[in-house]
C-alpha positions as CSV (number, residue, x, y, z in Angstrom):
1,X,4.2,3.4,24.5
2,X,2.9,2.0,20.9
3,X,5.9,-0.5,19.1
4,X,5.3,0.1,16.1
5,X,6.9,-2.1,13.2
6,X,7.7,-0.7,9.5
7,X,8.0,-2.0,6.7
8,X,8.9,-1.1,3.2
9,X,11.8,1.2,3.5
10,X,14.7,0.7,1.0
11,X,18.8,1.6,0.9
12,X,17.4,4.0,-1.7
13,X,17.1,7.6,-0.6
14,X,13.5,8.1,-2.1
15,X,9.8,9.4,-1.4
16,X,9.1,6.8,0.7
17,X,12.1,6.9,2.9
18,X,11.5,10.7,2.7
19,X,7.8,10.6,3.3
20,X,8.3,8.2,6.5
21,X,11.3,10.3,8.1
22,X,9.9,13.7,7.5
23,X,7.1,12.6,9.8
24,X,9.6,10.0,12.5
25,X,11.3,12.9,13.4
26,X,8.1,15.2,14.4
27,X,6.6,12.0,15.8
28,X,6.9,11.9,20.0
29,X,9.6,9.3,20.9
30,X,7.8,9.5,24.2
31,X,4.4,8.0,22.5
32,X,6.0,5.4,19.8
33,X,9.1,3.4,19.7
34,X,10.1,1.9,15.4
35,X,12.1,-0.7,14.6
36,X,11.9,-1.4,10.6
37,X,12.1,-5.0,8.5
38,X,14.0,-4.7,5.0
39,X,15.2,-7.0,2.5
40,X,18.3,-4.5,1.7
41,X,21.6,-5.1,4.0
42,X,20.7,-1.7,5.4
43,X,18.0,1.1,4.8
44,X,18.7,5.2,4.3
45,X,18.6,7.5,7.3
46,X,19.8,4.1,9.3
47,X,22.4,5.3,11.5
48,X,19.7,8.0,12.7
49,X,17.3,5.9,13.3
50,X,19.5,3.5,14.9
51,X,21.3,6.3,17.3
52,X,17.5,6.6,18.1
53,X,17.3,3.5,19.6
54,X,15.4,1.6,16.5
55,X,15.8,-2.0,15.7
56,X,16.3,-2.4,11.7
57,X,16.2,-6.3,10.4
58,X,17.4,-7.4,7.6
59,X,15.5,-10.6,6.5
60,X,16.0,-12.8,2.7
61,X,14.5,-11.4,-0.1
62,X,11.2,-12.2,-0.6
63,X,11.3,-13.0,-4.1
64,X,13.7,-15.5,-3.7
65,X,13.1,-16.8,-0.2
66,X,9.4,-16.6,0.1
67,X,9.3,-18.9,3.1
68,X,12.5,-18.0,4.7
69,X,11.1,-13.9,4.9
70,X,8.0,-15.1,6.6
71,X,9.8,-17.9,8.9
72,X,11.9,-14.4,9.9
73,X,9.4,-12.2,10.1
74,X,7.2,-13.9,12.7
75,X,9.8,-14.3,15.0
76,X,10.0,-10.2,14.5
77,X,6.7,-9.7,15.2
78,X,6.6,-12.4,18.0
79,X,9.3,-11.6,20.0
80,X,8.7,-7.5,20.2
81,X,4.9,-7.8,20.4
82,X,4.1,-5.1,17.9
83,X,0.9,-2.8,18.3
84,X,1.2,-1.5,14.9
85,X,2.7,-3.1,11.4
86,X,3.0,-0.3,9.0
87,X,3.6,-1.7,5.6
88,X,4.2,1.3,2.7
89,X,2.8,-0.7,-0.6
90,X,4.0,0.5,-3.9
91,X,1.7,-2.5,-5.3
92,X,0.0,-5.7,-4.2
93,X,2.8,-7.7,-5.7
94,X,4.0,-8.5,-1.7
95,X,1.6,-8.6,0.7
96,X,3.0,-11.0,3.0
97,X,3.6,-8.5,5.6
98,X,0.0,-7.9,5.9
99,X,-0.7,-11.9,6.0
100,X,2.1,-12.8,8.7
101,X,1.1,-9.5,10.7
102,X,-3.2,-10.8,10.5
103,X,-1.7,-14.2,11.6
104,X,-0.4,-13.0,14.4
105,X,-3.2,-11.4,15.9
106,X,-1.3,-7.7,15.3
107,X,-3.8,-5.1,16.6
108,X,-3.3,-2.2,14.1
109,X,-2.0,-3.5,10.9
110,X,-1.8,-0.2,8.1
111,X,-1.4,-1.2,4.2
112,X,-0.6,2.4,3.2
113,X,-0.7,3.0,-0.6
114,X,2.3,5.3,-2.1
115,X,1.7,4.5,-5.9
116,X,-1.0,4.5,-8.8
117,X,0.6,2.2,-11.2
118,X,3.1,-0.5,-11.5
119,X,6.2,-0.8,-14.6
120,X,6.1,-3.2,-16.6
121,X,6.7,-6.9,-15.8
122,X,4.0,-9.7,-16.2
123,X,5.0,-11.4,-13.0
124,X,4.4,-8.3,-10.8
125,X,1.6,-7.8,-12.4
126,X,-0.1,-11.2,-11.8
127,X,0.6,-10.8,-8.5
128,X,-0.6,-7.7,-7.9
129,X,-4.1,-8.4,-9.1
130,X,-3.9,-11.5,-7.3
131,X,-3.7,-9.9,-4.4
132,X,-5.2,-6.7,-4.6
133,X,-8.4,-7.9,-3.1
134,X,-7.2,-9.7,-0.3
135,X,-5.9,-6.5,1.3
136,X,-8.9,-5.8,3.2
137,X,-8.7,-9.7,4.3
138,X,-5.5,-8.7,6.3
139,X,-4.9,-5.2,7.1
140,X,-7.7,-3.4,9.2
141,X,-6.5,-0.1,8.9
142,X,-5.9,1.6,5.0
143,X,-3.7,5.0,4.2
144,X,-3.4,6.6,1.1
145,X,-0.6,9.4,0.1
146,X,-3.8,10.8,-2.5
147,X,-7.3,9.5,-3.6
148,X,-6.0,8.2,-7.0
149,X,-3.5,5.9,-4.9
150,X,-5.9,4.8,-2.6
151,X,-8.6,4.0,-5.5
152,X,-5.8,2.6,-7.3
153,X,-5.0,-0.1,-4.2
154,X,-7.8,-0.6,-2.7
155,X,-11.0,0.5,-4.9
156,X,-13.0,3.0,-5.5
157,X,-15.8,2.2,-3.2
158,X,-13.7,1.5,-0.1
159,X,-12.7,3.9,2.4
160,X,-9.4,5.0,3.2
161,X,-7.6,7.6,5.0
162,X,-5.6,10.1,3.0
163,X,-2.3,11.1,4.7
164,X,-0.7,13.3,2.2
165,X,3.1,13.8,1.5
166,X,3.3,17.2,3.2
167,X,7.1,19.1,3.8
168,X,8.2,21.4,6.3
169,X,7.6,24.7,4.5
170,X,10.9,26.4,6.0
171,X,13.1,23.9,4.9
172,X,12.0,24.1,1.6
173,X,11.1,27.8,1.1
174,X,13.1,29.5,-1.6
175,X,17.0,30.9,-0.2
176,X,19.0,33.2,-2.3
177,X,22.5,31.8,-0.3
178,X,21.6,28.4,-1.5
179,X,21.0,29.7,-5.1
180,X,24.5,31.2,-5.3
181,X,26.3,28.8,-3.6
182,X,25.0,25.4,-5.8
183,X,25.0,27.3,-8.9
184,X,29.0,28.1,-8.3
185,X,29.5,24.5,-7.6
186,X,28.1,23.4,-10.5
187,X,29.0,25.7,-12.6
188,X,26.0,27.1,-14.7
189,X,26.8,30.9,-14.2
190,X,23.6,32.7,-15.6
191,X,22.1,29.6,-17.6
192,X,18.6,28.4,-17.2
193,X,18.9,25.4,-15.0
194,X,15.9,22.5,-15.3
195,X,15.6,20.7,-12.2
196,X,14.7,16.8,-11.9
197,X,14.6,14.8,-8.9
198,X,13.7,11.2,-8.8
199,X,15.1,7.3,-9.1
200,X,16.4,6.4,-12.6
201,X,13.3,4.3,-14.1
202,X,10.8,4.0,-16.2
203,X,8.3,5.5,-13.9
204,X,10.4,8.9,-13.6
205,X,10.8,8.9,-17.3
206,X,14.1,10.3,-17.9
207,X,14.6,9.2,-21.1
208,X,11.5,11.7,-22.1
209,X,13.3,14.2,-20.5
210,X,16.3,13.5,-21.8
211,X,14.4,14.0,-25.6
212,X,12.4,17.1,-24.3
213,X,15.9,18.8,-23.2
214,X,17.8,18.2,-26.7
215,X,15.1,19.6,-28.4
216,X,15.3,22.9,-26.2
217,X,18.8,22.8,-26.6
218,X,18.6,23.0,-30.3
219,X,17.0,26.3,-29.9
220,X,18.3,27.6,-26.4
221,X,22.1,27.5,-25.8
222,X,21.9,29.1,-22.1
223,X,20.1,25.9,-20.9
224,X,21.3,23.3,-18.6
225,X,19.5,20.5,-16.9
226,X,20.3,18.7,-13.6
227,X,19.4,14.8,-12.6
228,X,19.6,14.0,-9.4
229,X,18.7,10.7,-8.0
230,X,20.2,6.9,-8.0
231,X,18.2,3.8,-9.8
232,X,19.0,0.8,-12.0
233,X,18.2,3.1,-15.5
234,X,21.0,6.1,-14.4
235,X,23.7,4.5,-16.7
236,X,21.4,4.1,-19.5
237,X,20.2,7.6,-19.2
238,X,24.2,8.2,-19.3
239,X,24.4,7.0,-22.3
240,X,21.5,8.5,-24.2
241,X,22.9,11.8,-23.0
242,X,26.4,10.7,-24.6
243,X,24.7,9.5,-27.6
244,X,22.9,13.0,-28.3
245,X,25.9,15.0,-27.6
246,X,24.1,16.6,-24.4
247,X,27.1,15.9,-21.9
248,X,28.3,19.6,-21.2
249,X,25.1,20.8,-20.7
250,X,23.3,18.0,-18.4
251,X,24.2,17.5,-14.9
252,X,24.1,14.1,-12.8
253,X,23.9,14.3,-9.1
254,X,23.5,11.0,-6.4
255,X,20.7,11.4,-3.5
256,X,21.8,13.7,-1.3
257,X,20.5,14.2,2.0
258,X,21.1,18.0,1.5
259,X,18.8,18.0,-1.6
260,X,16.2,20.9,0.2
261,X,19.3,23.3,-1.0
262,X,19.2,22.2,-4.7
263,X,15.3,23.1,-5.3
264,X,16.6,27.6,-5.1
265,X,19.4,26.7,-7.6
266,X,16.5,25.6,-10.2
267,X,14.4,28.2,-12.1
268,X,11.6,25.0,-13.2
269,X,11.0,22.4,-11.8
270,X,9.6,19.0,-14.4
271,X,7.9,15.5,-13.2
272,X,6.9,13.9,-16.4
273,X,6.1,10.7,-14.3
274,X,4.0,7.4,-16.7
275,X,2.5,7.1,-13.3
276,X,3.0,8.3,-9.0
277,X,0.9,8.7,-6.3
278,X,1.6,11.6,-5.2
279,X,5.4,12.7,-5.9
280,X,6.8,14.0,-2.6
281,X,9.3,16.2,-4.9
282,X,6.8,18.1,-6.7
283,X,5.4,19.1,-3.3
284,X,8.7,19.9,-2.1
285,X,9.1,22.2,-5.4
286,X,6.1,24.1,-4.7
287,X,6.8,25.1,-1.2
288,X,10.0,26.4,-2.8
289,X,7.9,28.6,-4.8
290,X,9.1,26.9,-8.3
291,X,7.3,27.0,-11.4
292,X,6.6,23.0,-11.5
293,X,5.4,21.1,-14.8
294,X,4.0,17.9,-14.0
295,X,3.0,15.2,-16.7
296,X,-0.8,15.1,-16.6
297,X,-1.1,11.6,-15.2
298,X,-0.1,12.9,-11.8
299,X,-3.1,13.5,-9.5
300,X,-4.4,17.3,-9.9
301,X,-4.7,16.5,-5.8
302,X,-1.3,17.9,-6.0
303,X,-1.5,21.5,-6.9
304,X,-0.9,23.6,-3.7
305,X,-0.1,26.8,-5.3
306,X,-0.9,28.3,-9.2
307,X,2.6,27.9,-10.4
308,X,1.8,24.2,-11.3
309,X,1.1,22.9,-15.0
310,X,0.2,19.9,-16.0
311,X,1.4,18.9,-19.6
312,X,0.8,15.4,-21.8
313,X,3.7,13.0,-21.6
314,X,2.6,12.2,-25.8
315,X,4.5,14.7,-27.4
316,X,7.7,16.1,-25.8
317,X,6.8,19.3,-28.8
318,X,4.2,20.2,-26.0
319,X,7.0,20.3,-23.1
320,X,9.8,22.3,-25.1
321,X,7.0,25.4,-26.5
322,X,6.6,25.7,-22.2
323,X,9.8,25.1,-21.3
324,X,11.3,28.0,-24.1
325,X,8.7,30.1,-23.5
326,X,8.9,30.5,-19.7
327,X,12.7,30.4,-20.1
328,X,12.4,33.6,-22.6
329,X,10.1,35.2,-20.0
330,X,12.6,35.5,-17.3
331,X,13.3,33.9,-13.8
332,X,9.9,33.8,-12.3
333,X,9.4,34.9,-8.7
334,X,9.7,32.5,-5.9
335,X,6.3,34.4,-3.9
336,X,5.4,31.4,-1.7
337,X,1.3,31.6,-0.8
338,X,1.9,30.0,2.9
339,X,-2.2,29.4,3.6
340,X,-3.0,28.0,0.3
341,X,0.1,25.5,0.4
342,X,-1.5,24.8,4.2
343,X,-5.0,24.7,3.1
344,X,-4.1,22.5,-0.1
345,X,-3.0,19.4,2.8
346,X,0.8,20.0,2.6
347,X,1.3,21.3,6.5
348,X,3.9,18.8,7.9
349,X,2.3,19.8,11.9
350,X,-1.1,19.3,10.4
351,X,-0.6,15.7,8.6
352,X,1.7,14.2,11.2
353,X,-0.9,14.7,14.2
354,X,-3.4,12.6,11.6
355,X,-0.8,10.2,11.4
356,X,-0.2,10.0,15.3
357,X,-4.0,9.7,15.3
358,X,-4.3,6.4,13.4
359,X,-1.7,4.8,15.1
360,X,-2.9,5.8,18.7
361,X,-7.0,4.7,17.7
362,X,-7.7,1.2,18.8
């Protein structure tokens, strides 16, 4: 059996923590045993993983307590003997894991990229392009969620393996009973109901949606729009919504673990991301068959069906004309092109046997 360390998972319920658990659960238990490393008093999905028999340590934050985090996570490492470190990257910023894991003589050590970008902040920054080129100095094995995250992270001219943020189709695929039943509990009748999912920050853009929504509003009254997500920015994005009078008509929702149900409520589906990887939520909106606008920073790598536009994030003019116009033409049809999503990368089966791959080679 592999022991197989991970690192990078967060209290937050987001792609990441998404991404990782939608493959741990097809993963054999037989094959690999997790534990997980964290700088959060606890991570999501814990109490599965831990009924599962997974170890999760909770070691000083990193930022503060530099030396203290590696001190702790050598004697992780060392006392389990670990085939595989798995550390998800959303930047070079912390690459410690990498460093105390080469160190250590770790056989298999995976920097996986899950990002293209980084927000704003001159110290993260510095740090990440410090960094970025000593990746390859530490990790011997490097996984990408698309090619513009794996160029972004590692270069253009080094190889990678791409291990893309696939979704089990059923879960997802469109379900008239979930339709009904969300859109009685919150209460938008026959309205036309925008869908966002995603953390409250600058990455996710809300305040841009925030602006694109008033401005359909102004010339749309059957409109609403649901949030749903958690992040640092949620109570500013509150307040922008009180401030423009939009607090009847725009819905606010925590992470929920049942969020699969939400995606038949919607009738569109918008990402207007400044930057991602590849967003694990606009897959999951595809394989429900929803019309899905995407800003047009987003990789094109994620298009799995022709329901998919990609709009410019420098004039929210651009997103209302779409958004009115496919609201006047009706509630599109949720038709689902199976093969194509399959064919496109986004076959959970497929993905997680590539996955079960790298960590078996070597």
């Amino acid at each position: 059996m592999k022991k197989i360390l991970v690192v990078g998972l967060t209290d937050n319920l987001g792609g990441i923590e998404s991404f990782f658990m939608t493959y741990y659960r097809r993963l054999s238990k037989k094959k690999f045993h997790f534990d997980f490393v964290t700088i959060f008093p606890k991570i999501a999905f814990q109490e599965e993983l831990e009924k599962d028999g997974c170890k999760i340590y909770s070691l000083p934050n990193f930022k503060r307590h530099p030396y203290l985090y590696q001190k702790e996570l050598r004697k992780v490492i060392k006392e389990n003997a670990y085939d595989v470190v798995h550390v998800n990257m959303l930047s070079a910023a912390n690459i410690l894991p990498l460093k105390v894991a080469s160190f250590l003589g770790v056989n298999k050590i995976i920097a996986h990229s899950h990002n293209s970008n980084i927000p704003k902040g001159t110290v993260r920054k510095i740090f990440h392009l410090k960094n970025q080129k000593k990746i390859g100095r530490y990790a011997n094995t490097l996984v990408a969620c698309s090619k513009k995250a794996g160029n972004w992270l590692f270069g253009e001219n080094v190889n990678f393996t791409i291990i893309h943020n696939a979704v089990e189709i059923d879960k997802f695929k469109y379900n008239e009973s979930y339709r009904k039943q969300i859109r009685e509990k919150l209460n938008v009748k026959d309205a036309y109901l925008i869908g966002h999912i995603g953390r409250f920050c600058e990455q996710k853009n809300q305040e841009f949606i925030i602006e694109v929504f008033k401005k359909c509003r102004n010339e749309k009254e059957k409109m609403k729009l649901l949030l749903i997500g958690d992040g640092k920015d949620k109570e500013k994005i509150k307040q922008k919504v009180k401030l423009l009078d939009l607090e009847e008509d725009v819905i606010f929702l925590d992470s929920t673990p049942n969020v699969y149900q939400y995606y038949s409520a919607f009738d569109l589906f918008i990402m207007p991301s400044k930057f991602e990887g590849l967003v694990i939520v606009g897959v999951e909106s595809q394989a429900n068959g929803l019309t899905t606008l995407f800003s047009d920073t987003i990789s094109k790598e994620i298009k799995a069906n022709d329901k998919v536009e990609f709009l410019s994030i420098q004039d929210a003019t651009v997103w209302k004309d779409r958004i009115l116009f496919l609201a006047k033409s009706g509630a599109a049809s949720r038709h689902f092109d199976r093969e194509k999503f399959k064919n496109a990368g986004y076959d959970i089966d497929t993905q997680t046997k590539n996955l079960e791959r790298i960590y078996e080679e070597g």
